[in-house]
C-alpha positions in Angstrom: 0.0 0.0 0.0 2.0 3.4 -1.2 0.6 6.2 0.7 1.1 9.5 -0.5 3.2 11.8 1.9 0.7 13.8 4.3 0.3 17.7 4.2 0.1 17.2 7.8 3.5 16.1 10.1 2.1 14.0 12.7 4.0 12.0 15.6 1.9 8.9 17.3 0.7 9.1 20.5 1.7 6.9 23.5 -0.1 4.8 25.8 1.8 7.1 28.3 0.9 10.0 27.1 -3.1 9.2 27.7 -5.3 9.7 30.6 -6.3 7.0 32.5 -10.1 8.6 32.9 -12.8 9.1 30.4 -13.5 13.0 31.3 -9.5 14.1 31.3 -9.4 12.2 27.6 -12.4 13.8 26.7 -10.8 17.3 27.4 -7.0 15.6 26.6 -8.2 14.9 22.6 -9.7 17.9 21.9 -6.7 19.6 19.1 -5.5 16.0 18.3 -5.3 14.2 15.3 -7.2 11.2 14.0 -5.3 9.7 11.1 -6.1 6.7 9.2 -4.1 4.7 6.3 -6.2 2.6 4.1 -5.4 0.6 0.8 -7.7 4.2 -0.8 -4.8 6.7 0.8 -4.2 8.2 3.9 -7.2 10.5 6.0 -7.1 12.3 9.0 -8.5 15.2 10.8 -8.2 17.3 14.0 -10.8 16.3 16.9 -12.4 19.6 17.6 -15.2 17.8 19.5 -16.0 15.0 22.1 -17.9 13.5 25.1 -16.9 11.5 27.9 -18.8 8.5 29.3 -17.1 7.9 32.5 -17.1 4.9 35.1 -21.0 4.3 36.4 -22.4 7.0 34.0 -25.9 5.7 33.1 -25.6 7.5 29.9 -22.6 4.7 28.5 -22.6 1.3 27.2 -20.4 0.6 29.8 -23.0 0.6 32.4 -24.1 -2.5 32.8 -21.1 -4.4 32.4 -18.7 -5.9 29.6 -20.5 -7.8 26.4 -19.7 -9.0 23.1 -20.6 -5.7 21.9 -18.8 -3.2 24.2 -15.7 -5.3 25.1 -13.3 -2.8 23.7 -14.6 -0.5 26.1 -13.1 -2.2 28.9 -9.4 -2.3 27.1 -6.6 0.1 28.7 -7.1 3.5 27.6 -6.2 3.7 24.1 -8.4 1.0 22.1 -11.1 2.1 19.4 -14.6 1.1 20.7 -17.0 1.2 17.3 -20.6 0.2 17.5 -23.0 0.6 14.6 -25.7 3.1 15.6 -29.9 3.0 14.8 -29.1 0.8 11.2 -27.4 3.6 9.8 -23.9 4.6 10.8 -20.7 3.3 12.8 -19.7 6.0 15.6 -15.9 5.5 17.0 -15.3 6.5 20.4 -11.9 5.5 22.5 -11.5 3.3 25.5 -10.7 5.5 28.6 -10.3 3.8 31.4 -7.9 1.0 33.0 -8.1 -2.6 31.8 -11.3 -4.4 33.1 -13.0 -1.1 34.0 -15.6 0.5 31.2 -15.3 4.0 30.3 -14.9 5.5 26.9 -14.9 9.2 25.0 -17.0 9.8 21.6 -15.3 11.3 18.9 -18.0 13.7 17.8 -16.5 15.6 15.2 -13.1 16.7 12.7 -11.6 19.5 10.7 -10.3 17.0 7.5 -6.7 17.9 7.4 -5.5 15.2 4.7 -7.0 13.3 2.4 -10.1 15.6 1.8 -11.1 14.2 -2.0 -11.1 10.9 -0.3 -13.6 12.0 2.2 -15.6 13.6 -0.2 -16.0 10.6 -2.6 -16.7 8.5 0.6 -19.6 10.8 1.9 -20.8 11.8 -1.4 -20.2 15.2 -0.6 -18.2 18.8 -1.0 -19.4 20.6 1.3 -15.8 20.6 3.4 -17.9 21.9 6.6 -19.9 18.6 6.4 -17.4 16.0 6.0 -17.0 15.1 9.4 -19.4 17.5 12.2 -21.1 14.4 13.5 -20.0 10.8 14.4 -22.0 9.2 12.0 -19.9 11.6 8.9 -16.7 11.4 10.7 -16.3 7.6 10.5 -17.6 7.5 7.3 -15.2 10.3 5.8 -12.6 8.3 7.5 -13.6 4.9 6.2 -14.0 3.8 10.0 -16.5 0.3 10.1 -16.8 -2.2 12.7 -13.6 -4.0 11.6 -11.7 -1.3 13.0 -13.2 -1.9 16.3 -10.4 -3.5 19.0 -7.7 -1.6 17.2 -5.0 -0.3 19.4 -4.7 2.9 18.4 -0.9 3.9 20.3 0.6 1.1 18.3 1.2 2.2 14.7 -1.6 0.9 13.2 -3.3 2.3 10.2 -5.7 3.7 12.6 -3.7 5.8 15.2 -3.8 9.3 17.5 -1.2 11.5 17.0 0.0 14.9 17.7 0.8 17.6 15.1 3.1 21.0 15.2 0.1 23.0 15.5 1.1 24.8 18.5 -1.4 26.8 19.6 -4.0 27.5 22.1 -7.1 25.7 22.5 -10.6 27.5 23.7 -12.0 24.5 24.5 -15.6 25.0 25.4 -18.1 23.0 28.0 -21.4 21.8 27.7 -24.4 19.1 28.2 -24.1 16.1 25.7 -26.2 15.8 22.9 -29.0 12.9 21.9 -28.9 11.1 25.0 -32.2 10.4 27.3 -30.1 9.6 30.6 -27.5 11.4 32.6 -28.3 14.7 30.0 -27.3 17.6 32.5 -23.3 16.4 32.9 -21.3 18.8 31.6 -19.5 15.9 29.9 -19.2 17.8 25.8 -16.1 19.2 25.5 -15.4 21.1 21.6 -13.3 24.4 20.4 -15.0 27.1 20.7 -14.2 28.8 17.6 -14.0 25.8 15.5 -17.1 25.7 12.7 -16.5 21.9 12.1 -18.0 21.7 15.6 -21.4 19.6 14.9 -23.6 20.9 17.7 -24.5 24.0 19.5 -21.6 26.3 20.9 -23.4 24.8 24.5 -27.0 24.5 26.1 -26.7 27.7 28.1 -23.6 29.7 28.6 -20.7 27.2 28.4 -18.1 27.2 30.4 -14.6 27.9 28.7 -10.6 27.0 29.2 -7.8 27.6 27.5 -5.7 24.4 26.5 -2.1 25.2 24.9 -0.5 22.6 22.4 3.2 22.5 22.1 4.8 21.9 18.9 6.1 18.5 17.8 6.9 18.9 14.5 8.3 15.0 14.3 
């Protein structure tokens, strides 16, 4: 598989370098980057949105214990957890808590850095704004399916986290979650604030705000 050199220099997170708790990843991935080789080329985007579903939240599929189904939720922090969602789309969300205990963080939405014609052609789409605002667009611009689910994403495989020389503060914003009928007044949404590839409001309310730097890599 020859994969054409990325616009974006990225370095692959550690195991290390991740929270061991689903509301410090939450907050913790916001300004990282998603990135994704397949035999179609290389995609990847900057996480400008999330929401945590911590230990005992009712709200998670973690609550009522490990399944077939949820398994990867209860991997050290780290893993993809991807579960397909009312018939229609596969959402990917990363494990967040330590081995044997449930906890997890949706990946709500992206600003496409590389491979953007790929996304397109895969959503059918070119409206760039709408390629990935939403978990249901952003694993389908990605070509994330339940085959990915398991996948260690701190080991260098073709679905990874990394870290990029962007280098610059965060305004990472603080709100309710969205679409959920239990546990919906934790402020448990974490996005940047002045990101439009946000997919939901800027907050339910006045959200609360904090500043999050990002050092440069450039590896």
């Amino acid at each position: 598989m020859i994969i054409p050199a990325p616009a974006h220099k990225t370095r692959r997170l550690t195991r290390a370098e991740l929270p061991v708790d689903a509301v410090e990843m939450a907050r913790f991935l916001v300004g990282r980057v998603l990135v994704h080789d397949s035999p179609k080329g290389r995609t990847s985007g900057r996480i400008v949105e999330t929401e945590a579903y911590p230990v005992g939240d009712a709200a998670g599929h973690a609550f009522s214990g490990a399944t077939r189904r949820n398994r990867s939720l209860f991997l050290e922090p780290g893993h993809a957890y991807v579960y397909f969602s009312y018939g229609a789309w596969c959402l990917f969300n990363v494990s967040a808590g330590a081995p044997g205990i449930g906890a997890g963080v949706l990946v709500r939405a992206l600003e496409p850095l590389d491979g953007i014609d790929l996304m397109k052609r895969r959503r059918g789409t070119s409206r760039l704004r709408d390629l990935a605002r939403g978990p249901g667009r952003l694993a389908q611009a990605m070509g994330i399916g339940l085959s990915c689910d398991g996948v260690d994403l701190c080991s260098g495989n073709a679905l990874r986290l990394a870290e990029d020389d962007a280098g610059h503060p965060i305004r990472i914003g603080i709100s309710r979650r969205i679409g959920i009928s239990k546990a919906v007044d934790r402020p448990l949404r974490f996005f940047a604030r002045d990101n439009p590839f946000v997919s939901g409001p800027r907050g339910f309310g006045p959200p609360r705000t904090e500043v999050s730097a990002r050092s440069p890599t450039n590896v």
